[in-house]
N, C-alpha and C positions, 0 to 999 in steps of 0.2 A: 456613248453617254452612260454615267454612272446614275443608280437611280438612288435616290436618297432616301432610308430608310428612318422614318422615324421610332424615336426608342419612349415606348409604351411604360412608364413605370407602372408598378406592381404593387397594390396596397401591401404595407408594411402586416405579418404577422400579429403585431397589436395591437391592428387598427381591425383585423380579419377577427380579430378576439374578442374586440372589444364589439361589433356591429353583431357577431353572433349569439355575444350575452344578452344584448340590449335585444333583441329577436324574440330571446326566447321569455323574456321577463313581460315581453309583450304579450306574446301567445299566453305565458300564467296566468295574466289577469285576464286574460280573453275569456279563456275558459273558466277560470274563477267566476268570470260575469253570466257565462251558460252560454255565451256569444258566438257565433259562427264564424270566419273570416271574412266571408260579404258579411252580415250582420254592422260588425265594425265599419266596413267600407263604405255603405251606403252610410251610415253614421255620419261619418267625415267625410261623405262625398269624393272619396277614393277607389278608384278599380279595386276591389279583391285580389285581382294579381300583381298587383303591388305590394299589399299588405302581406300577400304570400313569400314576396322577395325579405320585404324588410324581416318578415320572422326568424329566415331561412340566413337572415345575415348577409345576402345578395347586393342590397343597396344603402345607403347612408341617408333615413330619414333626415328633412328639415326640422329645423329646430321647431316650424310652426306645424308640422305634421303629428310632430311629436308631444306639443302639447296639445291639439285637437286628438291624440290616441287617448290621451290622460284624462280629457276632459270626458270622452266616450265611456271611457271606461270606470270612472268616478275616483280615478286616484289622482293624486295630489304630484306632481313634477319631483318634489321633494320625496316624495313615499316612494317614487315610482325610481329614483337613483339610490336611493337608501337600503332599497330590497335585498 
């Protein structure tokens, strides 16, 4: 019996770029704010080690995570892509 391998793709380079920009423009305004990492997470009722992932560019916030960081954080969706 042959065993059937399935084939894992591998986030593209510019999506690995792009989730690491967005991480760290997060972390900016985090500390900008004086905030901690739980800080933010109890905010949005988020694990900390979550919010450690998404900084670290690990995993691909939801669009509604994303504007609950924004709202935590007092910036604006628009200021917050525009940085």
């Amino acid at each position: 019996m042959s065993s059937i391998k399935k084939k894992v793709k591998k986030p593209s380079k510019s999506k690995d770029l792009w989730l690491k920009q967005l991480g760290l423009k997060i972390k900016e305004f985090r500390l900008e704010k004086g905030m901690s990492q739980a800080d933010l997470a109890y905010s949005i009722q988020m694990d900390a080690q979550n919010i450690s992932r998404i900084e670290r560019g690990l995993v691909s916030p939801s669009a509604y995570a994303i504007k609950q960081i924004c709202e935590s954080l007092q910036v604006s969706i628009g200021e917050f892509y525009m940085s």
